[in-house]
N, CA, C and O atoms as a GROMACS GRO file, in nm:
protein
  564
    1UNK      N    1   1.334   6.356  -5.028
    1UNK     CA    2   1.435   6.308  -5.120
    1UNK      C    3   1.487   6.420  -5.211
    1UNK      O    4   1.610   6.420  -5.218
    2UNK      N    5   1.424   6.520  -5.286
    2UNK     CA    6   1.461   6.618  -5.346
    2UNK      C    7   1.547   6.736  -5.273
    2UNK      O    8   1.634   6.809  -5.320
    3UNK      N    9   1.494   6.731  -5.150
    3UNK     CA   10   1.633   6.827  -5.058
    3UNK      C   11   1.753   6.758  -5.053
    3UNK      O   12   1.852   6.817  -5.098
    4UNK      N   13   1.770   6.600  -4.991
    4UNK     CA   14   1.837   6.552  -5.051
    4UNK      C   15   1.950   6.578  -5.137
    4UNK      O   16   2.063   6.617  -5.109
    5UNK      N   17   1.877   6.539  -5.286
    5UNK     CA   18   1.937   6.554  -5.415
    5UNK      C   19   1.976   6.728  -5.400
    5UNK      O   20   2.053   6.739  -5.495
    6UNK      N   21   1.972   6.802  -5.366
    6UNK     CA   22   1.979   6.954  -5.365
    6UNK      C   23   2.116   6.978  -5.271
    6UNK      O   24   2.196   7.070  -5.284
    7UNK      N   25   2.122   6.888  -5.189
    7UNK     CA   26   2.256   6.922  -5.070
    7UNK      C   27   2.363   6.839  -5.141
    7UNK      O   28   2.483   6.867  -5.141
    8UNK      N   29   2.302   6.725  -5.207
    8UNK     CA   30   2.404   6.649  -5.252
    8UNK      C   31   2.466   6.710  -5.357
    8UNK      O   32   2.589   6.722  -5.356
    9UNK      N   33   2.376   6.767  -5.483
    9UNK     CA   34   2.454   6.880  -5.550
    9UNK      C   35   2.510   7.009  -5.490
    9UNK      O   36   2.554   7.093  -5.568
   10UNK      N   37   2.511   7.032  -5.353
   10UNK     CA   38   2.602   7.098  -5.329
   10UNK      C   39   2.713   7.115  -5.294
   10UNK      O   40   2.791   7.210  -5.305
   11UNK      N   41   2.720   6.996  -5.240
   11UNK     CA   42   2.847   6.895  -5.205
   11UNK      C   43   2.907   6.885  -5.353
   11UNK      O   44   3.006   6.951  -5.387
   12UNK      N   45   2.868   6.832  -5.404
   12UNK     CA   46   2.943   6.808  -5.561
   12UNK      C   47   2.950   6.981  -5.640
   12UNK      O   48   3.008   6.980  -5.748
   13UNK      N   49   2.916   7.069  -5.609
   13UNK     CA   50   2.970   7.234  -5.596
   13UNK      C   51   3.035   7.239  -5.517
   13UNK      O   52   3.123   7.314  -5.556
   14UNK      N   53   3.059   7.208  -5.417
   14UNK     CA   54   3.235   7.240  -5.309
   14UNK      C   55   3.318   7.178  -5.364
   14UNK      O   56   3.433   7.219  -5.378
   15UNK      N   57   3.264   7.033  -5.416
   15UNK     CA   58   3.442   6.949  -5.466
   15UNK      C   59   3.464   7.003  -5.567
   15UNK      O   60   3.583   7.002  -5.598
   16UNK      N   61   3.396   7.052  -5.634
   16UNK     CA   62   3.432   7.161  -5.755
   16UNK      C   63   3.527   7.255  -5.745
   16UNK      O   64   3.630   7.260  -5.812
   17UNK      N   65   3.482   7.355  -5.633
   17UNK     CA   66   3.560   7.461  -5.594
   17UNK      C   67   3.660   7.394  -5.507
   17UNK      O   68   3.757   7.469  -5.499
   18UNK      N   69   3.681   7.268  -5.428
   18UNK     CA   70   3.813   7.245  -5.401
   18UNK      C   71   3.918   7.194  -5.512
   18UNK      O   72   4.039   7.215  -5.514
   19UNK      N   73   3.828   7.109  -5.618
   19UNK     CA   74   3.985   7.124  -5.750
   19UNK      C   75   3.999   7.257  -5.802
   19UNK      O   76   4.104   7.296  -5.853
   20UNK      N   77   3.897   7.328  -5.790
   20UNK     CA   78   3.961   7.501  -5.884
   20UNK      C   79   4.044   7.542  -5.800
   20UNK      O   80   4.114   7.628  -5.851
   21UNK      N   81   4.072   7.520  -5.687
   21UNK     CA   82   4.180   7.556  -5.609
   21UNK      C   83   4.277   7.492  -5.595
   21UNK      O   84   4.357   7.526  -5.507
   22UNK      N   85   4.304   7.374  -5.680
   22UNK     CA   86   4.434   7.284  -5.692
   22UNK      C   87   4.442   7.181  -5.532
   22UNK      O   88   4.551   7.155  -5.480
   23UNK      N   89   4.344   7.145  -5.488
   23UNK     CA   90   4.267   7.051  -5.432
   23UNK      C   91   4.203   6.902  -5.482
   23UNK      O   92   4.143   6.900  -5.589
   24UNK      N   93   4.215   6.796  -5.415
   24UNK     CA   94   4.118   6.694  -5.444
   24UNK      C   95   3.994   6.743  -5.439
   24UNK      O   96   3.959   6.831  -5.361
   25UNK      N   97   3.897   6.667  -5.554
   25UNK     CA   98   3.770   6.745  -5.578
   25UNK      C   99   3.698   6.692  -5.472
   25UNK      O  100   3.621   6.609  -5.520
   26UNK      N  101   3.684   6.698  -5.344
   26UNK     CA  102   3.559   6.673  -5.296
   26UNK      C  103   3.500   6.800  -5.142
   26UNK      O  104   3.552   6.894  -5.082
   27UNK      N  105   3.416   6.753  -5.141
   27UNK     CA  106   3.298   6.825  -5.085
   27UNK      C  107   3.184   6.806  -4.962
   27UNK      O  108   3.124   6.700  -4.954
   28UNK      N  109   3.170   6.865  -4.912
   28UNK     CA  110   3.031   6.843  -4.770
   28UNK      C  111   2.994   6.949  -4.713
   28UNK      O  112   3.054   7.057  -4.711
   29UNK      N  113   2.859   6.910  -4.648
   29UNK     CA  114   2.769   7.004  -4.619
   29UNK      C  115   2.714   6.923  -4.472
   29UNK      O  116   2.712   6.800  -4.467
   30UNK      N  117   2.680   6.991  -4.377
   30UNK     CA  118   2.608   6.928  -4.240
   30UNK      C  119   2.498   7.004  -4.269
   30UNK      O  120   2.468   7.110  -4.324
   31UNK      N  121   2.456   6.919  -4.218
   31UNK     CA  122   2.200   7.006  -4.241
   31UNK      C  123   2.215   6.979  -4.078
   31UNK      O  124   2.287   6.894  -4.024
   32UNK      N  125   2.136   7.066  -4.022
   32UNK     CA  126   2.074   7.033  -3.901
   32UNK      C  127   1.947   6.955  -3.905
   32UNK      O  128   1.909   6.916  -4.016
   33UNK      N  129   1.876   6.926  -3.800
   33UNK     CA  130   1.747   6.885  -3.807
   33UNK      C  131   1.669   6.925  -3.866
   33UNK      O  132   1.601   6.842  -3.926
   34UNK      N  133   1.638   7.061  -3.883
   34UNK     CA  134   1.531   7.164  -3.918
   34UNK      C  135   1.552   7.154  -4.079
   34UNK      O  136   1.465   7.163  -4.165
   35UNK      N  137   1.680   7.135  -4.096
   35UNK     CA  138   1.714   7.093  -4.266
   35UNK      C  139   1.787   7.268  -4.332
   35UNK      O  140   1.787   7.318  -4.445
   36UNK      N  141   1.846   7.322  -4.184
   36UNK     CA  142   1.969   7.434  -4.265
   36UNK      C  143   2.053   7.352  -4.252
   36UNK      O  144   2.043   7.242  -4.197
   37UNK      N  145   2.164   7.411  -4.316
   37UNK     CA  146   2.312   7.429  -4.305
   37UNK      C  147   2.353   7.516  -4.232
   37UNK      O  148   2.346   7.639  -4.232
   38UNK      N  149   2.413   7.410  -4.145
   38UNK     CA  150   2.478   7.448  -4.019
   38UNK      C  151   2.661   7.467  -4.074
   38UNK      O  152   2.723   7.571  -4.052
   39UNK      N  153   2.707   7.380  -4.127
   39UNK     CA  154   2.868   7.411  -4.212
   39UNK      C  155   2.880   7.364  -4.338
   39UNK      O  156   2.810   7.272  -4.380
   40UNK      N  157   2.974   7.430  -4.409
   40UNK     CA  158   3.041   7.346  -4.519
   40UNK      C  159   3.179   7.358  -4.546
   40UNK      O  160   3.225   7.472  -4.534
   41UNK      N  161   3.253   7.270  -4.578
   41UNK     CA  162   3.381   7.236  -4.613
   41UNK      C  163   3.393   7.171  -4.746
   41UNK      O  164   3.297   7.118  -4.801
   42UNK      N  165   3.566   7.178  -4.819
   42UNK     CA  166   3.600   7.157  -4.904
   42UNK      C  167   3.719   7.043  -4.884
   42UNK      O  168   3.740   6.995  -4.772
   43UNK      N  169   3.791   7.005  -4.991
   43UNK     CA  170   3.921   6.937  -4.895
   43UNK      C  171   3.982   7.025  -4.930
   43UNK      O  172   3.966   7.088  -5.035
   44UNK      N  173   4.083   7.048  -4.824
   44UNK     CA  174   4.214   7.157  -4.835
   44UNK      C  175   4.358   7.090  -4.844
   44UNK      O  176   4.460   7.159  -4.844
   45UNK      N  177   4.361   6.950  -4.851
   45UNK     CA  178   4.462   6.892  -4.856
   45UNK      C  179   4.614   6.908  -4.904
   45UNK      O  180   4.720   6.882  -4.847
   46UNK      N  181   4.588   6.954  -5.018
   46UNK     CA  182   4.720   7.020  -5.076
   46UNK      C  183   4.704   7.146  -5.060
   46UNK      O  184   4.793   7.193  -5.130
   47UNK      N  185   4.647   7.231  -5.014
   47UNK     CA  186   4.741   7.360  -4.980
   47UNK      C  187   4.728   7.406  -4.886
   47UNK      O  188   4.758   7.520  -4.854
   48UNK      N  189   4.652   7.278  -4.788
   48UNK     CA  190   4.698   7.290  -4.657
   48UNK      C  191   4.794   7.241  -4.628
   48UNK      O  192   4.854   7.311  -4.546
   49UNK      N  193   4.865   7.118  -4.662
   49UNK     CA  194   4.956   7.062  -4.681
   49UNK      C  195   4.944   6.987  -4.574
   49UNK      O  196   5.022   6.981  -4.479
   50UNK      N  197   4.844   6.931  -4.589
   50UNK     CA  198   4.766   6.837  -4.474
   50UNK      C  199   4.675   6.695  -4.505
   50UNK      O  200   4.554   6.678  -4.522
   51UNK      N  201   4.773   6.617  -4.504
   51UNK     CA  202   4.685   6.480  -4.583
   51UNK      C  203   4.531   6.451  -4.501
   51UNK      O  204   4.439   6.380  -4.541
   52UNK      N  205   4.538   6.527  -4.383
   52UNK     CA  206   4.437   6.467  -4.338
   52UNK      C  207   4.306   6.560  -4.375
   52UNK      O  208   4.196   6.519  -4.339
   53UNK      N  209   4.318   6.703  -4.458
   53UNK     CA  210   4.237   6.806  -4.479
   53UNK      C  211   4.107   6.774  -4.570
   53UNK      O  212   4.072   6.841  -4.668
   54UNK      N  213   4.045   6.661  -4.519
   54UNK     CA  214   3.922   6.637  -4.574
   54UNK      C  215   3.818   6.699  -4.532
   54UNK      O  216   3.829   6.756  -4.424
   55UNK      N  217   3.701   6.706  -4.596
   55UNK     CA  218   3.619   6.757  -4.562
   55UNK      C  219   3.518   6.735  -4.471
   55UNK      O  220   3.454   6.817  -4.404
   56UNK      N  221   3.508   6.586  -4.478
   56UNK     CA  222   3.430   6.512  -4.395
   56UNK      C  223   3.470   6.515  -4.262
   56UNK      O  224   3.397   6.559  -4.174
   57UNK      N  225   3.633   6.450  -4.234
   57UNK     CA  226   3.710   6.527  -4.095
   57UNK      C  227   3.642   6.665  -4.012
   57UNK      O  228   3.554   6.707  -3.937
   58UNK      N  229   3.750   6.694  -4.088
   58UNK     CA  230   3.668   6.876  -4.086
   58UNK      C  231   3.535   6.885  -4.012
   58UNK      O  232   3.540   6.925  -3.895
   59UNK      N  233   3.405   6.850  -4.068
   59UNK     CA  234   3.301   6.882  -4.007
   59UNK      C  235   3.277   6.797  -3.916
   59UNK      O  236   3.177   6.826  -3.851
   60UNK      N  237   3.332   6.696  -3.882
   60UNK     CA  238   3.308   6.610  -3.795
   60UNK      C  239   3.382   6.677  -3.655
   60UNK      O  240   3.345   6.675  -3.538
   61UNK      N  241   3.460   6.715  -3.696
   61UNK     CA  242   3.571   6.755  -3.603
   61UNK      C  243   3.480   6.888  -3.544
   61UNK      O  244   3.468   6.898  -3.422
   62UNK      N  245   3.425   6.978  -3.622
   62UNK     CA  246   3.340   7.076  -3.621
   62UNK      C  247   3.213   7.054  -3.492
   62UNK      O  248   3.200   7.094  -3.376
   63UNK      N  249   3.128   6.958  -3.593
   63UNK     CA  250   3.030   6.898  -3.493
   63UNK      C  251   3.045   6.862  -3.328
   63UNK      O  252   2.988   6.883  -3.221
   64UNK      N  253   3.158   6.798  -3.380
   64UNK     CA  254   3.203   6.726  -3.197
   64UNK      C  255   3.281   6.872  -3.131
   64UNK      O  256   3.348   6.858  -3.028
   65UNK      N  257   3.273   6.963  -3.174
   65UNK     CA  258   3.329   7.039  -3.046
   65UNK      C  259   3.206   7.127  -3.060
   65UNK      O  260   3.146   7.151  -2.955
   66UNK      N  261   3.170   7.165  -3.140
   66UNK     CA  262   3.026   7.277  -3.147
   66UNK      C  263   2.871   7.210  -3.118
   66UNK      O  264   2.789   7.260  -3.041
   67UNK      N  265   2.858   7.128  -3.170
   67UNK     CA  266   2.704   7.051  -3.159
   67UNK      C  267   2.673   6.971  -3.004
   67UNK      O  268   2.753   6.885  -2.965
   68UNK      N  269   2.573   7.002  -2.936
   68UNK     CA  270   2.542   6.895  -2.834
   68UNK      C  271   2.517   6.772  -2.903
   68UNK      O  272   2.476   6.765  -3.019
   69UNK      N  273   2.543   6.679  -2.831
   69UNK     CA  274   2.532   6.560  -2.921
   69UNK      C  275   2.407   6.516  -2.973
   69UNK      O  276   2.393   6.441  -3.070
   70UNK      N  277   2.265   6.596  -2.865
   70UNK     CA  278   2.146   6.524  -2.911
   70UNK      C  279   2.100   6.612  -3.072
   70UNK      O  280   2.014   6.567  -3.147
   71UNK      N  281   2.167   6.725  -3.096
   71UNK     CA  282   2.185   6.810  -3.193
   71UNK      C  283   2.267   6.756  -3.287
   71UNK      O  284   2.242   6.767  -3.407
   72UNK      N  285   2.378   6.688  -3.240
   72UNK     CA  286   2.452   6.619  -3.377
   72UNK      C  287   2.405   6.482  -3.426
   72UNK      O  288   2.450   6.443  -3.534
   73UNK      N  289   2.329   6.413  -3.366
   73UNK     CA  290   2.274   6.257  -3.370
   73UNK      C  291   2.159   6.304  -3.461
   73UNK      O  292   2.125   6.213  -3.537
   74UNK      N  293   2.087   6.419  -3.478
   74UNK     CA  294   1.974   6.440  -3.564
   74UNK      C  295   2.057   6.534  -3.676
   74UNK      O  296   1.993   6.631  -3.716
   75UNK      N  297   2.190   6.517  -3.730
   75UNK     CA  298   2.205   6.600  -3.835
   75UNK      C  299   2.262   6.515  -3.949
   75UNK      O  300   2.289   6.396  -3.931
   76UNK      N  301   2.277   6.571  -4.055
   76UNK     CA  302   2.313   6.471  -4.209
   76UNK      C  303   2.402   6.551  -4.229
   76UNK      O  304   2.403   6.666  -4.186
   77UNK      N  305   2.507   6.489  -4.311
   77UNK     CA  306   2.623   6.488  -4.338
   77UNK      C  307   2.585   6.477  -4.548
   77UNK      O  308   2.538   6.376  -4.601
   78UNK      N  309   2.604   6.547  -4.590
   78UNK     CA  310   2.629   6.540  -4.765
   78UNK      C  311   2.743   6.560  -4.812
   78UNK      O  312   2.810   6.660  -4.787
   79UNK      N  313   2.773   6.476  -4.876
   79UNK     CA  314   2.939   6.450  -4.900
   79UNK      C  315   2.932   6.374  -5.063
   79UNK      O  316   2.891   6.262  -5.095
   80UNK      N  317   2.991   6.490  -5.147
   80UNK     CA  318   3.002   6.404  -5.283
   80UNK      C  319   3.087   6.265  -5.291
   80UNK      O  320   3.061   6.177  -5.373
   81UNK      N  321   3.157   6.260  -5.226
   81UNK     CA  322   3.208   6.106  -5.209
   81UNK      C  323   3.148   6.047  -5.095
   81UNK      O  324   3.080   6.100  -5.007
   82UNK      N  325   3.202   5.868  -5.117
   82UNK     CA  326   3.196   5.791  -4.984
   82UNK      C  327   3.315   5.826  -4.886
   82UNK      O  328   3.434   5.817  -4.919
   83UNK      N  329   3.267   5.872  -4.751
   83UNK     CA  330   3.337   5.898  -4.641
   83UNK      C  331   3.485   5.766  -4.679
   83UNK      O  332   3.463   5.650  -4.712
   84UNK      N  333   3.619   5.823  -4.663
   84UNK     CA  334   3.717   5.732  -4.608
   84UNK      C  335   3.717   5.620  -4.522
   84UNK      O  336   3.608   5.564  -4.518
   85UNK      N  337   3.803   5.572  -4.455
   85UNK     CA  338   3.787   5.507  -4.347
   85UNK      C  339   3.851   5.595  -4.244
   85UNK      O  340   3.798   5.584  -4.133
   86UNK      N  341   3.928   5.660  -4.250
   86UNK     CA  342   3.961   5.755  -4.169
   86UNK      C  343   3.856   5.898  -4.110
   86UNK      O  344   3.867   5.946  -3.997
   87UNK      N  345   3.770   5.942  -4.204
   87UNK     CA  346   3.692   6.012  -4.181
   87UNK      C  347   3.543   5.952  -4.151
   87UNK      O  348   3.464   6.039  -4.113
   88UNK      N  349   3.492   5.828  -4.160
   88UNK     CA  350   3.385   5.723  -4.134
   88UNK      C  351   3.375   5.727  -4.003
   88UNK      O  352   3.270   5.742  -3.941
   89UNK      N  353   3.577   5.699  -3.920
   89UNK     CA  354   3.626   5.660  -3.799
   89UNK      C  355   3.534   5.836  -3.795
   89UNK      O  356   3.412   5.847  -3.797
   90UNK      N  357   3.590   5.903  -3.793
   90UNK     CA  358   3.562   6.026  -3.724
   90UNK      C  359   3.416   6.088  -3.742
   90UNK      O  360   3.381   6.192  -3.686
   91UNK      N  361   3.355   6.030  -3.804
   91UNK     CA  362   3.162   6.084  -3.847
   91UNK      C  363   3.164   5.998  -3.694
   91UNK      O  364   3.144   6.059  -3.589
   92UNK      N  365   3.186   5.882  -3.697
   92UNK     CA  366   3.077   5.784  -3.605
   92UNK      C  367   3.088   5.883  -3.436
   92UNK      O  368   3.010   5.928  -3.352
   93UNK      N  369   3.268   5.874  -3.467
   93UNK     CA  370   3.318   5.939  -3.289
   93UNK      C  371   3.222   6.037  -3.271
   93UNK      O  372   3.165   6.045  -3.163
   94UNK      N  373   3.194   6.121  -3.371
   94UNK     CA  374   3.164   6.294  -3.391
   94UNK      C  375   2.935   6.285  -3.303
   94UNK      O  376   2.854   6.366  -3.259
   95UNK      N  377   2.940   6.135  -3.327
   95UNK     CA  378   2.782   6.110  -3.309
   95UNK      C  379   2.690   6.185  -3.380
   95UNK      O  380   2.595   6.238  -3.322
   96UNK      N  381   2.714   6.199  -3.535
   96UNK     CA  382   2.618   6.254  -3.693
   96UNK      C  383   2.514   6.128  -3.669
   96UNK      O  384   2.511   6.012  -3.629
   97UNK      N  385   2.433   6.232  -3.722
   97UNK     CA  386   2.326   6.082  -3.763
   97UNK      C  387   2.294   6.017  -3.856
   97UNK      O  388   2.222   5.917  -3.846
   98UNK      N  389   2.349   6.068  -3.988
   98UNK     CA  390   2.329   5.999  -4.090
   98UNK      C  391   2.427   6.090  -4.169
   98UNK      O  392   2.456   6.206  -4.142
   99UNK      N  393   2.485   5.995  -4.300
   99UNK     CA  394   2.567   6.008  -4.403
   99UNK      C  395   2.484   6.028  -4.558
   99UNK      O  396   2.391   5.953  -4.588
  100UNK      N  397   2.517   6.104  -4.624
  100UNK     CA  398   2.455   6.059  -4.793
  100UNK      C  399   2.576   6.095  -4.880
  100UNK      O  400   2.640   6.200  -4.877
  101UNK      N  401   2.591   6.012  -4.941
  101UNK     CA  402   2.680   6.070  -5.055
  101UNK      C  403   2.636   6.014  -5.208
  101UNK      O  404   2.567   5.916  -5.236
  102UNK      N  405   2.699   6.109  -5.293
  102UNK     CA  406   2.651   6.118  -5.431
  102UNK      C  407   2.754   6.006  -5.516
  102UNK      O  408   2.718   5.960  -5.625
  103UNK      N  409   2.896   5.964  -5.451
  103UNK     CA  410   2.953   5.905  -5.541
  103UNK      C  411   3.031   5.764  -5.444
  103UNK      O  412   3.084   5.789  -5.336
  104UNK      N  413   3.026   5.617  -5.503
  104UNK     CA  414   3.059   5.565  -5.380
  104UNK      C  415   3.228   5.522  -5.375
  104UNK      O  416   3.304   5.553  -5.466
  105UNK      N  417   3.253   5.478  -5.304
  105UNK     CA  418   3.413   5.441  -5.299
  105UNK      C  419   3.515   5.356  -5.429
  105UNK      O  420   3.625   5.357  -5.484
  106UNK      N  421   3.360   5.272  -5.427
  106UNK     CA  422   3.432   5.179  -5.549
  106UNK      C  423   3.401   5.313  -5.718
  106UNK      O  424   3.503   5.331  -5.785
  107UNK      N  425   3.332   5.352  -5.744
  107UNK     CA  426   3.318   5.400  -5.844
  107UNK      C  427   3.395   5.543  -5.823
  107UNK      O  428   3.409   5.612  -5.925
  108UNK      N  429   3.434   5.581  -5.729
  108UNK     CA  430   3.524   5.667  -5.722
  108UNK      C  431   3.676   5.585  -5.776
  108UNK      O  432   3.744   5.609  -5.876
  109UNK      N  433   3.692   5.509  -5.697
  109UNK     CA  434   3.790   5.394  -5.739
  109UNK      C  435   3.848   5.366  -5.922
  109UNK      O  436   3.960   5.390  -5.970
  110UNK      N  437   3.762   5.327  -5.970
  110UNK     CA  438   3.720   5.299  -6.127
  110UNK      C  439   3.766   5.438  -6.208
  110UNK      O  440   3.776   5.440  -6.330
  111UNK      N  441   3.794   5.568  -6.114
  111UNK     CA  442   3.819   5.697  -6.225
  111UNK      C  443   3.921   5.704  -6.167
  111UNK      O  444   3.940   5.819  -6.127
  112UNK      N  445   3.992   5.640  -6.144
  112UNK     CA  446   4.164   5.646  -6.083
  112UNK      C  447   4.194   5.557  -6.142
  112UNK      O  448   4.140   5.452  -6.179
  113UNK      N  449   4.362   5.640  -6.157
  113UNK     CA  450   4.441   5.512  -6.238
  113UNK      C  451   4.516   5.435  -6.177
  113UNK      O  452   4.608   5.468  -6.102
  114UNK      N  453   4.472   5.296  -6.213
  114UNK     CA  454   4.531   5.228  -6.098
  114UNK      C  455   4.464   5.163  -6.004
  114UNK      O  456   4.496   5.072  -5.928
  115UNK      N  457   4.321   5.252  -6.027
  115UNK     CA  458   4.194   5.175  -5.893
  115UNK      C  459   4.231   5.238  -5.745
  115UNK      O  460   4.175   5.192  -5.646
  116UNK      N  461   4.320   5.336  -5.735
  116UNK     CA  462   4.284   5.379  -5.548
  116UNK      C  463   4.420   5.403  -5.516
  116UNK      O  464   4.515   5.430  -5.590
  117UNK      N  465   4.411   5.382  -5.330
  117UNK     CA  466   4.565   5.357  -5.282
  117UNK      C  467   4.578   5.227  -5.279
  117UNK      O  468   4.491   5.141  -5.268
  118UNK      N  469   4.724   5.216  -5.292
  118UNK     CA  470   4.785   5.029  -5.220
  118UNK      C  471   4.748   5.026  -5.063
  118UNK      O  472   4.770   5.104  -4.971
  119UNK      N  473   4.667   4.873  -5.077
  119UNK     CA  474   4.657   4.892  -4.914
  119UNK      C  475   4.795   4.855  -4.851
  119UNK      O  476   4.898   4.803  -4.895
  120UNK      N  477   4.754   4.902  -4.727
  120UNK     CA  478   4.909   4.866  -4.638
  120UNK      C  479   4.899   4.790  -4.518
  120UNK      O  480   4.848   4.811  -4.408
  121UNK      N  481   4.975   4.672  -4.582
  121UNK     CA  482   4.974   4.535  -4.476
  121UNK      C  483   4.958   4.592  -4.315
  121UNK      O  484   5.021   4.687  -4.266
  122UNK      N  485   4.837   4.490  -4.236
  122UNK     CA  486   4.891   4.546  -4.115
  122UNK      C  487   4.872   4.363  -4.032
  122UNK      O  488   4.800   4.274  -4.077
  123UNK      N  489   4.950   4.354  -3.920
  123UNK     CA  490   4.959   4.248  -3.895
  123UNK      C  491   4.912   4.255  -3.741
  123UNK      O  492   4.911   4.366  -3.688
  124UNK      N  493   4.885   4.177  -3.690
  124UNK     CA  494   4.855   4.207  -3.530
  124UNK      C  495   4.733   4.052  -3.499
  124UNK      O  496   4.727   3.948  -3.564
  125UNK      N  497   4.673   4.082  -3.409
  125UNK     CA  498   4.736   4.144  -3.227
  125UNK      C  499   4.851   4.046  -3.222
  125UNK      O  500   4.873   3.940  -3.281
  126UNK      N  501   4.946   4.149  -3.094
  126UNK     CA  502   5.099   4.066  -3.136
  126UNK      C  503   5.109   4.067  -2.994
  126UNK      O  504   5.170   3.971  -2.947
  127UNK      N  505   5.060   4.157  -2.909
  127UNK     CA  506   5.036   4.147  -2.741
  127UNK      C  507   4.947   4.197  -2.726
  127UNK      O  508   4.942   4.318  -2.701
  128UNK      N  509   4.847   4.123  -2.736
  128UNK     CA  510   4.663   4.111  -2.691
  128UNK      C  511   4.676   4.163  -2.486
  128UNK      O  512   4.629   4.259  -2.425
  129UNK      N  513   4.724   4.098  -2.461
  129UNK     CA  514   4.680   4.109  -2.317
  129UNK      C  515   4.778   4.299  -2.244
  129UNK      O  516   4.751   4.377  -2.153
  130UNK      N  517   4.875   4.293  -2.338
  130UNK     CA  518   4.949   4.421  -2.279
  130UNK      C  519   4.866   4.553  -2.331
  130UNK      O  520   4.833   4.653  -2.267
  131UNK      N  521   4.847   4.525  -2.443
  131UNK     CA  522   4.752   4.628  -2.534
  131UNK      C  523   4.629   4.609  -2.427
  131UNK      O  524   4.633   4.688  -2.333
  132UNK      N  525   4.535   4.528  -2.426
  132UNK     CA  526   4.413   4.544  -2.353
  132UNK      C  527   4.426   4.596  -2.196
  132UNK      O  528   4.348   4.666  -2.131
  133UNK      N  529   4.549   4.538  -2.158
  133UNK     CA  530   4.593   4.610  -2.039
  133UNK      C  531   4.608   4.813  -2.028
  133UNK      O  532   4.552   4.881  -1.942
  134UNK      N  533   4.667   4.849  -2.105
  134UNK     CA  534   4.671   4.942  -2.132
  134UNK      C  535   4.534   5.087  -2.158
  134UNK      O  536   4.543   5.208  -2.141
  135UNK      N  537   4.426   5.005  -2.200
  135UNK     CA  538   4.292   5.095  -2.196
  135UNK      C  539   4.205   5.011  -2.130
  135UNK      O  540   4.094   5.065  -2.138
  136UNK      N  541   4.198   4.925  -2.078
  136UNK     CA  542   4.102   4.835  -1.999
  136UNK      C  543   4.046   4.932  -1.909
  136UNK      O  544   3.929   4.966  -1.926
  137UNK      N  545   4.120   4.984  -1.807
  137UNK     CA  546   4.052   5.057  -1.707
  137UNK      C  547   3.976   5.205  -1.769
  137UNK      O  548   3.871   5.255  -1.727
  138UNK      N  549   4.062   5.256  -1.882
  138UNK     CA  550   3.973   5.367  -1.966
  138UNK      C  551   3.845   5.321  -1.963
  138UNK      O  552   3.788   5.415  -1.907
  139UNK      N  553   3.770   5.246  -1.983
  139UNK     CA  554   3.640   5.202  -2.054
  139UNK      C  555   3.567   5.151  -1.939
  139UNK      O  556   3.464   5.087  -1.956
  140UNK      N  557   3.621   5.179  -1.806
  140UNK     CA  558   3.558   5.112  -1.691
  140UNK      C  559   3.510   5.241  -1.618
  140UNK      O  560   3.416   5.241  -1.538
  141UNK      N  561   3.579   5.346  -1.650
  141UNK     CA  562   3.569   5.474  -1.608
  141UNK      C  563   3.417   5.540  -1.592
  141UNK      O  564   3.404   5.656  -1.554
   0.00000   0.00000   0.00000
């Protein structure tokens, strides 16, 4: 638990150094099994000019092309925030084995004004059978 708490403050030292760089403050670290650090990332979002330049992405994206998977299924992920849903989508694809973070979505939420983003209506399934038609045989593969 105290290594832990040690990666997690380091994560919360990257989101640091991603607002000193005129960045959203957040932060992550991948541990391997053995308990190094294997990467770390910042978000680069604004001056990458890349909404999607999270950090969590990032190493996920990292993992899944560098890590064998039985190597990425035994590694942790430290992330001063709660993963997105967009970057959650991409930990799981990436096959990490575990998540920790220091701050969670909703209480991240609560220091914004306003409480977050507006969600954005989505409506569906609107053609169930054409859509399932379409990747059905993918998944049979």
């Amino acid at each position: 638990m105290e290594q832990d708490r040690a990666n997690l403050r380091r994560a919360v030292e990257l989101a640091g150094q991603a607002r000193a760089a005129g960045n959203p403050p957040f932060g992550s670290l991948l541990v391997g099994p053995d308990g190094s650090v294997l990467a770390e990332e910042r978000n680069t979002s604004v001056t990458d000019d890349d909404i999607t330049a999270h950090p969590e992405l990032k190493l996920a994206r990292w993992a899944a092309r560098s890590l064998a998977p039985e190597v990425a299924a035994a590694t942790t992920m430290f992330t001063s925030c709660q993963p997105c849903g967009m970057c959650a989508g991409a930990i799981e694809r990436s096959g990490l084995g575990r998540v920790v973070f220091a701050l969670s979505t909703e209480q991240l939420n609560a220091l914004k004004p306003g409480g977050g983003f507006a969600p954005v209506p989505q409506e569906g399934p609107a053609l169930p059978e054409e859509g399932a038609a379409a990747v059905a045989e993918y998944y049979r593969a």
